[in-house]
FILUMLO-105967 format. One record per residue (C-alpha): residue in one letter; x, y, z. Coordinates in Angstrom, 3 decimals, m for minus. Layout:
<sites>
SITE   res          u          v          w
SITE     A          X          Y          Z
...
</sites>
This chain:
<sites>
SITE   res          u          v          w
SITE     X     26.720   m104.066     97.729
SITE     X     23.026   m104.704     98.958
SITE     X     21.007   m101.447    100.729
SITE     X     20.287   m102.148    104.573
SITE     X     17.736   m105.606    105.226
SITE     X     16.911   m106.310    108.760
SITE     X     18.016   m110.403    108.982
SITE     X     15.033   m112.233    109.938
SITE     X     16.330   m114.670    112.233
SITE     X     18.909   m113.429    115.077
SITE     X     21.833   m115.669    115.253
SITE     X     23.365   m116.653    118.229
SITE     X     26.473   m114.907    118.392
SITE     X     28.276   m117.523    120.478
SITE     X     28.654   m119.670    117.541
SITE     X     30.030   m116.783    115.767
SITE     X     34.019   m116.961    114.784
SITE     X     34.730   m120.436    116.686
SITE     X     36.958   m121.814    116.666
SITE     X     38.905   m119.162    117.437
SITE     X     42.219   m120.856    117.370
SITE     X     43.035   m124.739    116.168
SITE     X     42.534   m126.738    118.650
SITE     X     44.878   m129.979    120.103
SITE     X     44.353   m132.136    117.131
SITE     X     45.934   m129.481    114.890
SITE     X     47.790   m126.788    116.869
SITE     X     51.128   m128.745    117.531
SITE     X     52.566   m128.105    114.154
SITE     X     51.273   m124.816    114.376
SITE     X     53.668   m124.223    117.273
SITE     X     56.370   m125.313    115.687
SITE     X     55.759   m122.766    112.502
SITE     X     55.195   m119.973    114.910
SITE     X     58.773   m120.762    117.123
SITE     X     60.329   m120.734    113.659
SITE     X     59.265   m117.658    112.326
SITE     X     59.691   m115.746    115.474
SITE     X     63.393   m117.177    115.702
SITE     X     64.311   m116.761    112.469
SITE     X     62.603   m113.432    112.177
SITE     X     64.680   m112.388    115.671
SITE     X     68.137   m113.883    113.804
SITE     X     67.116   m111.392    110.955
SITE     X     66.792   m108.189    112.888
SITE     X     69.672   m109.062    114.793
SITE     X     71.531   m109.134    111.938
SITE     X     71.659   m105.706    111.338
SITE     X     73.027   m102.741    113.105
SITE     X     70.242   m100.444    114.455
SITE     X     71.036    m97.702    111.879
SITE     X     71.357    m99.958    109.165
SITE     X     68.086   m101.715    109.677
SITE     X     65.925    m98.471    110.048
SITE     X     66.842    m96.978    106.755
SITE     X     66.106   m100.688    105.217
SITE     X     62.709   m100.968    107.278
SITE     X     62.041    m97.099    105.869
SITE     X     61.843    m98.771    101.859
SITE     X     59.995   m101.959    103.192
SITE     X     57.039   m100.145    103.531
SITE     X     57.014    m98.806    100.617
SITE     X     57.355   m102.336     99.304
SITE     X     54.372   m103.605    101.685
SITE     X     52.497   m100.446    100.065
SITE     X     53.103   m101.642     96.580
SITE     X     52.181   m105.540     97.180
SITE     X     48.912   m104.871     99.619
SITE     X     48.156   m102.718     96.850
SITE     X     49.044   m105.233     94.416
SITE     X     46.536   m107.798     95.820
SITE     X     43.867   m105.257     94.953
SITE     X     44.390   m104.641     91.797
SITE     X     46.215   m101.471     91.550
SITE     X     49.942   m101.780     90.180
SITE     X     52.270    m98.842     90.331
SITE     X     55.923    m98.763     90.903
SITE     X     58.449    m97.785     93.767
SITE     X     59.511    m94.662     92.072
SITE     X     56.240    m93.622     91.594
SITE     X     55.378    m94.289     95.546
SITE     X     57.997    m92.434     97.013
SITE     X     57.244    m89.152     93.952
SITE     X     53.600    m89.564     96.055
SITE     X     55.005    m89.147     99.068
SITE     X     56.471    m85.821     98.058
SITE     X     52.772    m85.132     96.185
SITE     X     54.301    m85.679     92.783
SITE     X     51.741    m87.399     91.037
SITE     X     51.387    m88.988     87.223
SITE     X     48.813    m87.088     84.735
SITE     X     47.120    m90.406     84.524
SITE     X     44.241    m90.738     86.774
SITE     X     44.529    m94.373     87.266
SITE     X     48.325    m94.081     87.850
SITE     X     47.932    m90.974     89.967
SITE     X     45.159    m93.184     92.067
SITE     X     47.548    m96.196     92.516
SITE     X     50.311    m93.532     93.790
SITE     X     47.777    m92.053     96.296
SITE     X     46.647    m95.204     97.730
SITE     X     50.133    m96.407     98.292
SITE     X     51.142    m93.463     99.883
SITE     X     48.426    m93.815    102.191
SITE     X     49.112    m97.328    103.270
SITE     X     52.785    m96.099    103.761
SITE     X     51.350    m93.208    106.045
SITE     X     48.851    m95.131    107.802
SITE     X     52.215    m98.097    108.612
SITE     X     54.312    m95.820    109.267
SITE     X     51.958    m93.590    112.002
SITE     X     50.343    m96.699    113.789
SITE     X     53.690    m99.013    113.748
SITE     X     55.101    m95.960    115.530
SITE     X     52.158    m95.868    118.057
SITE     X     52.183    m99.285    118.463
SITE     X     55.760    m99.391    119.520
SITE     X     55.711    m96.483    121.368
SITE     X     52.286    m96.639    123.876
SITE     X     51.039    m98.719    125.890
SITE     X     50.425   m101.817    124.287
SITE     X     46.883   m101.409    123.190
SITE     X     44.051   m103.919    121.993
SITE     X     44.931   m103.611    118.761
SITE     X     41.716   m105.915    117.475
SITE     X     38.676   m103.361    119.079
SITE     X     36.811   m101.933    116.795
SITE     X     37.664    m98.056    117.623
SITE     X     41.190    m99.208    117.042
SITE     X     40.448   m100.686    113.703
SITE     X     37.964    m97.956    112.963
SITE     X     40.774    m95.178    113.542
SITE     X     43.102    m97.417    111.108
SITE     X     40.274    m97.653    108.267
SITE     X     39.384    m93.639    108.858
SITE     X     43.540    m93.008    108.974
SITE     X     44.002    m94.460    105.442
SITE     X     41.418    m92.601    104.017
SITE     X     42.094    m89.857    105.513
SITE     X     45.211    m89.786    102.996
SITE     X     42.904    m90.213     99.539
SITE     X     41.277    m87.122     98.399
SITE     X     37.477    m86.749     98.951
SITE     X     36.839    m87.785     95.349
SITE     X     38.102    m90.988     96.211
SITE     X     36.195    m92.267     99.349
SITE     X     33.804    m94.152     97.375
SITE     X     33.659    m97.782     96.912
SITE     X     35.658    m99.033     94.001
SITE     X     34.760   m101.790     91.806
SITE     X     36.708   m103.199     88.396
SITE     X     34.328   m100.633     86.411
SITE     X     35.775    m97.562     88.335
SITE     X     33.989    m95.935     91.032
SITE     X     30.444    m96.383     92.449
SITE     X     28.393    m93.875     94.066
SITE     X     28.834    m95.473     97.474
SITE     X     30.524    m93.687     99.989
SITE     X     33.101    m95.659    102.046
SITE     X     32.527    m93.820    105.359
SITE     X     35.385    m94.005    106.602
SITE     X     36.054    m95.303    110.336
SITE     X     32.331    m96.717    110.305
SITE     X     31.410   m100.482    110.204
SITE     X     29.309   m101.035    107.403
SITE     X     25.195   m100.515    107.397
SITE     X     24.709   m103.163    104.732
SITE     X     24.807   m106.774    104.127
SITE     X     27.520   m107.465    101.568
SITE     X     28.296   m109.842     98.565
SITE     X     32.114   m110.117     96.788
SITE     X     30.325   m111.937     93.608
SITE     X     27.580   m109.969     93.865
SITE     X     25.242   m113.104     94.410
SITE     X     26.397   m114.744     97.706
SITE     X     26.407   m113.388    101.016
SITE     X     29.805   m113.021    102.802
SITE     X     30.358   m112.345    106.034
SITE     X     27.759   m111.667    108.508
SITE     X     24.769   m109.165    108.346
SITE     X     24.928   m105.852    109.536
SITE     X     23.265   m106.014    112.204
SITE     X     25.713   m108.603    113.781
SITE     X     28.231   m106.830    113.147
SITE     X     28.562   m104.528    116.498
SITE     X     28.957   m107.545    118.519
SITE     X     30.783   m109.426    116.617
SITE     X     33.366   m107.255    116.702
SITE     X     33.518   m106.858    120.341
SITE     X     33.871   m110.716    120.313
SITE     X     36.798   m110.327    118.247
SITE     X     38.306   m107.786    120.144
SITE     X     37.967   m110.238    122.982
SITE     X     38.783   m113.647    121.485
SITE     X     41.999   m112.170    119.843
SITE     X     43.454   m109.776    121.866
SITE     X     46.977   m109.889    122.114
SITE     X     47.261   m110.170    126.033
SITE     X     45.239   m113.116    126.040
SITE     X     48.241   m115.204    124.085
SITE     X     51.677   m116.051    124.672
SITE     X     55.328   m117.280    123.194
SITE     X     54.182   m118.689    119.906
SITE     X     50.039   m119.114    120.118
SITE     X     50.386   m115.196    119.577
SITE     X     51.233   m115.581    115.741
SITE     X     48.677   m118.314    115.726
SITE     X     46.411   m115.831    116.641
SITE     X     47.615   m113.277    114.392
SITE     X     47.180   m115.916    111.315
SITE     X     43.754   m116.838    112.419
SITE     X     42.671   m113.154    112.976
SITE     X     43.394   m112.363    109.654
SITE     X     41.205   m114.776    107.932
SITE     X     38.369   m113.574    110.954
SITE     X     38.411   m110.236    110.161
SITE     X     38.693   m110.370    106.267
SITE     X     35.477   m112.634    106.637
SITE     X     33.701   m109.819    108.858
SITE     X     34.724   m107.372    106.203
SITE     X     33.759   m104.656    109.191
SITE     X     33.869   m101.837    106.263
SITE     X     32.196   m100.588    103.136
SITE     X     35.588   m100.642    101.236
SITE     X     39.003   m101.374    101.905
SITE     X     39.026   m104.118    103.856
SITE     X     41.696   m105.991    102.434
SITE     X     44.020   m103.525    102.945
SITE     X     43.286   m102.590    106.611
SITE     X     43.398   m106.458    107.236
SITE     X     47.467   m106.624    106.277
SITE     X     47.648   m103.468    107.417
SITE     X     46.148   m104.871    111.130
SITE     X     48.654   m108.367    110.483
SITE     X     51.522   m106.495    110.220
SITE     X     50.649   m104.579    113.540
SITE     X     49.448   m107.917    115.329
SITE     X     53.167   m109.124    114.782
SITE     X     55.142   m106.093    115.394
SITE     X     52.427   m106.249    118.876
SITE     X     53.992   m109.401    119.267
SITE     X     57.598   m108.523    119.011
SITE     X     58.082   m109.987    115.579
SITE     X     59.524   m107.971    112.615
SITE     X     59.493   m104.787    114.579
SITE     X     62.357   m103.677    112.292
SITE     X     60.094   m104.326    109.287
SITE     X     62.778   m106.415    107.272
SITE     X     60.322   m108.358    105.897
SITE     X     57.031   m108.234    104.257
SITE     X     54.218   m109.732    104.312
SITE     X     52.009   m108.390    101.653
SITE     X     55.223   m109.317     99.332
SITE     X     54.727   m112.858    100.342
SITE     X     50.451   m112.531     99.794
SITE     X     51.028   m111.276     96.758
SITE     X     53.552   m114.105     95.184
SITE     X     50.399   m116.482     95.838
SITE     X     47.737   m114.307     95.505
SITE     X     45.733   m117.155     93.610
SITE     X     46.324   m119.246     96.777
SITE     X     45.826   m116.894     99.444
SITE     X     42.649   m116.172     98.049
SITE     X     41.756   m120.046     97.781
SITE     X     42.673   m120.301    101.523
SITE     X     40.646   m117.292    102.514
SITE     X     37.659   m118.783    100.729
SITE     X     38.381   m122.686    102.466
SITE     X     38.263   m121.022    105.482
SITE     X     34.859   m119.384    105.476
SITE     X     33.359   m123.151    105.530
SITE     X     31.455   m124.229    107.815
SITE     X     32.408   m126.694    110.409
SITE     X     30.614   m130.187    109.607
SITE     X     27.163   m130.997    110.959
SITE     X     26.693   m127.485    111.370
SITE     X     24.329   m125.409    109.921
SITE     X     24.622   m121.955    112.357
SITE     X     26.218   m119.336    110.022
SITE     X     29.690   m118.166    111.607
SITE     X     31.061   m121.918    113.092
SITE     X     33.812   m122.573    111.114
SITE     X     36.113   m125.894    109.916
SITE     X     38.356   m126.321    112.469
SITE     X     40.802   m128.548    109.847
SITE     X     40.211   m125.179    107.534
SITE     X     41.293   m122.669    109.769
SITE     X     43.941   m124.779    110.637
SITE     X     45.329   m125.061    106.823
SITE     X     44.680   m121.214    106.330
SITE     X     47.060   m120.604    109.753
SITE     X     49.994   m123.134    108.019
SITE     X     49.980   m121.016    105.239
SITE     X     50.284   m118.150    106.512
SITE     X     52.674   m118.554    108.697
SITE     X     54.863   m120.307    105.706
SITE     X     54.516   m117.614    103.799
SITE     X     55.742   m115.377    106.811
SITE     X     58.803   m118.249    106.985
SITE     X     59.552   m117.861    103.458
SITE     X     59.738   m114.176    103.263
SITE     X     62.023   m114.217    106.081
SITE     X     63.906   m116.730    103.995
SITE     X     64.050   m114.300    101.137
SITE     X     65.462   m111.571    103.014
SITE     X     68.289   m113.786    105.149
SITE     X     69.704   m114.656    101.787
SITE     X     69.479   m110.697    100.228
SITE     X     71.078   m109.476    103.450
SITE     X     74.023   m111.895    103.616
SITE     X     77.345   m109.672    104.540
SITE     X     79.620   m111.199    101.910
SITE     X     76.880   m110.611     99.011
SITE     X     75.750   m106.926    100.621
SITE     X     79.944   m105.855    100.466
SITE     X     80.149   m107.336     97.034
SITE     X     77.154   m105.388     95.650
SITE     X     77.804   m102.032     96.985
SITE     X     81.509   m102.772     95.161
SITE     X     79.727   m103.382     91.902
SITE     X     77.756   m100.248     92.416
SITE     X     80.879    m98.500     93.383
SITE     X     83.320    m99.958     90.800
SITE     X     80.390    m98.829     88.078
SITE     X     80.087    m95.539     89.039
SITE     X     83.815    m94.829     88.880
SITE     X     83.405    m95.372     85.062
SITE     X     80.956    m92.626     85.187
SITE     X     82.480    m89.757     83.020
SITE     X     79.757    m86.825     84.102
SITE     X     79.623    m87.915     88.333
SITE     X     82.574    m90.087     89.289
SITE     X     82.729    m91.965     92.581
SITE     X     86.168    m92.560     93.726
SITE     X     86.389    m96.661     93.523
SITE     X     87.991    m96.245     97.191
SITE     X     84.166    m94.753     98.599
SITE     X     82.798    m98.655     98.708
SITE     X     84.851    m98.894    101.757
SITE     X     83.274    m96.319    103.547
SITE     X     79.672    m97.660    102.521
SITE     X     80.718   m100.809    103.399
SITE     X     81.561    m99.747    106.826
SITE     X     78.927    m97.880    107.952
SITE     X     76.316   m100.737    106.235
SITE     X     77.897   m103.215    108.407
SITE     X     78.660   m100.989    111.612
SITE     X     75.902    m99.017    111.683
SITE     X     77.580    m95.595    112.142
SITE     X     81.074    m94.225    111.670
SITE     X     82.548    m91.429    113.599
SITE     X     83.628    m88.556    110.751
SITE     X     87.655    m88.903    112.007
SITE     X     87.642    m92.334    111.554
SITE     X     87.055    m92.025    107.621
SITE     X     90.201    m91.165    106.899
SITE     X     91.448    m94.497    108.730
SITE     X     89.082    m96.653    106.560
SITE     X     89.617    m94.641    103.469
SITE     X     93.647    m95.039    104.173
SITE     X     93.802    m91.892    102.952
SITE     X     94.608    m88.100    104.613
SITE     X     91.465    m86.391    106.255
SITE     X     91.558    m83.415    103.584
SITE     X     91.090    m86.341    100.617
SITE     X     88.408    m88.847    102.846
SITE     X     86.849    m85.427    103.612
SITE     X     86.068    m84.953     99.749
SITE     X     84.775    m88.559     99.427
SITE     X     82.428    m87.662    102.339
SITE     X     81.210    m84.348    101.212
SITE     X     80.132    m86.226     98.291
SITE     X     78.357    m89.393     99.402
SITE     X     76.533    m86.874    101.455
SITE     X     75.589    m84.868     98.274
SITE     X     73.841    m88.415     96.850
SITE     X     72.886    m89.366     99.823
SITE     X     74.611    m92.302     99.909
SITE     X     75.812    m91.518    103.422
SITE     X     73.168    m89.122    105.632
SITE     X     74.663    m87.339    108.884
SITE     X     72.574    m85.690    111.225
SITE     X     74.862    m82.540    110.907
SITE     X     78.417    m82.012    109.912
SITE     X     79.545    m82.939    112.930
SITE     X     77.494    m86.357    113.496
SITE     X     78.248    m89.235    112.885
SITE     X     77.828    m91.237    109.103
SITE     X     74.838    m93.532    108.916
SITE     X     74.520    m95.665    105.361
SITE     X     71.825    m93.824    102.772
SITE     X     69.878    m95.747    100.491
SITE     X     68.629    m93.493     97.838
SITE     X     66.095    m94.858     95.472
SITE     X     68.562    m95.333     92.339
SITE     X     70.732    m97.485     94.352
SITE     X     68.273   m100.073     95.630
SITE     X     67.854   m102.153     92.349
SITE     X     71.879   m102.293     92.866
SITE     X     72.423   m103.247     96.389
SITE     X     68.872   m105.847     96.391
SITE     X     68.420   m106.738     93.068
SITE     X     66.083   m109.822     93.853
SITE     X     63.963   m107.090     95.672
SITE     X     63.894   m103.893     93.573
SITE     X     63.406   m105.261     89.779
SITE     X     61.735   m104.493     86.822
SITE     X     58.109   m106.004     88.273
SITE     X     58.284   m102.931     90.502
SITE     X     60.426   m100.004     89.678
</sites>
């Protein structure tokens, strides 16, 4: 990172970020990604029962956490992200840091998702609103760690958090990226404009999200953690647009499968449209290729979770888990308990006096099954009288999505 130069020569920042969106020549395949991915991302959520899906969306994040932070550099495991959560950390300071900056991207989700969802729809793409999501993730590292990091550990810049960045900046260390500082105030405005999600609808909307992404990574607004506040702002920008409000699907997982290529893509796209020399007018045939991929990555991680969540495969899992754990000699489950987690998986919730029925057993003996899937948290009840809602404790994830919760990341 270079210390503060005035630029010598002003750019005009009407050039700066067009296109904005692909125009005619390339948007109608575009269209058709975007109708896909919204559909198939609706079929998905729909899928579910309410109950069921927010205990799934709950572990999501901490498996957008893990692959954002992934993409970065930092590896940890879901174990050790949810031990973070509770402030259990590892002795290792480079394991301890990879905990604490997955927690706080599972904070930060979890606080603004809510907001989101909740408000009135704001501009999510002004800068106070992506300055409060930069200063809310940092706001989760100790003070220690609000420096800028680089491969060698680190530096002895601070990040200041919630602040655009004061200097011009280079990701080699020899070329420029982005635009200079001193652009940067109203450049951002024009992205708050040029993107906001009111000024899109139907399917341009995840058009815009895709091409937002690669416009604000190439801003990089901040002294550090841009990266991660740009999936962090994605994932927003589609839950804004009524897509994968459930979070049953990630994105970062996707980015990170192909980090190689997303990386490539994010590069094409900084160049230049032809016979243009004004820094900030971009390849409209570029921008168009970094859109398809991102929203086929989007496709095939909705893809990835149609096929984990199918019913028959779901019932026959949580039997496996089930039949496994009544060969347990220490903490025995009943083999007859995978009905009742089948149930309420499917259904959502159960009524506590209809256990018994499912169980086909009396109420004294379902009562005893109950009292302990509650003990494991295999089941979780708002109170003893509530009704049964599916659990998904940590040790039984790798069981009931195995193609999700492996030995890469837990």
């Amino acid at each position: 990172m270079k210390e503060p130069k005035p630029d010598s020569k002003p750019v005009k920042n009407t050039l700066f970020l067009r296109p904005y969106l692909p125009g005619r020549s390339f948007i109608g395949p575009l269209k058709d990604l975007a109708q896909q991915a919204a559909s198939a991302s609706a079929a998905l959520e729909g899928r579910l029962a309410r109950e069921t899906a927010d205990a799934l969306g709950w572990h999501l994040r901490l498996i957008n956490s893990y692959y954002s932070n992934l993409i970065e550099g930092h590896k940890t495991t879901i174990p050790d992200i949810e031990m973070a959560l509770q402030q259990h950390f590892r002795d290792d300071p480079e394991k301890k840091y990879a905990q604490q900056l997955c927690a706080a991207h599972v904070e930060t989700e979890k606080a603004f998702m809510q907001a989101v969802q909740t408000q009135e729809p704001p501009n999510i793409c002004t800068p106070e609103f992506l300055s409060q999501l930069h200063a809310a993730f940092y706001a989760h590292l100790p003070r220690e760690h609000r420096f800028a990091h680089t491969p060698a550990g680190f530096s002895d810049i601070p990040v200041q958090p919630g602040q655009l960045r004061d200097v011009n900046v280079s990701v080699d260390g020899r070329t420029p990226h982005g635009p200079g500082f001193l652009h940067l105030p109203g450049l951002m405005k024009t992205f708050a404009e040029k993107y906001d999600p009111n000024r899109f609808h139907g399917d341009e909307r995840l058009i815009a999200m895709a091409a937002s992404h690669h416009r604000l990574t190439w801003l990089h607004p901040f002294r550090d953690g841009n990266g991660r506040v740009a999936r962090l702002f994605s994932g927003l920008y589609l839950a804004r647009s009524g897509v994968n409000q459930s979070n049953l699907w990630s994105l970062s997982r996707g980015l990170s499968r192909q980090k190689q290529r997303y990386m490539m893509e994010l590069w094409a796209a900084d160049s230049p449209a032809q016979n243009h020399k004004d820094p900030g007018c971009f390849s409209e045939e570029m921008l168009a290729d970094f859109c398809r991929f991102f929203l086929l990555t989007c496709l095939d991680q909705i893809g990835f979770m149609e096929k984990l969540l199918r019913l028959d495969q779901i019932e026959a899992r949580i039997d496996w888990y089930v039949n496994m754990r009544s060969r347990d000699s220490q903490h025995p489950l009943r083999p007859e308990a995978a009905r009742l987690l089948r149930a309420a998986f499917m259904r959502g919730r159960i009524l506590r006096g209809r256990a018994g029925e499912i169980l086909n057993m009396s109420q004294r003996n379902a009562r005893r099954i109950v009292a302990v899937l509650l003990d494991e948290g295999l089941l979780v009840s708002a109170s003893h009288r509530a009704p049964l809602v599916i659990g998904l404790p940590i040790h039984v994830l790798p069981y009931y999505f195995p193609d999700l919760y492996n030995a890469s990341n837990f």
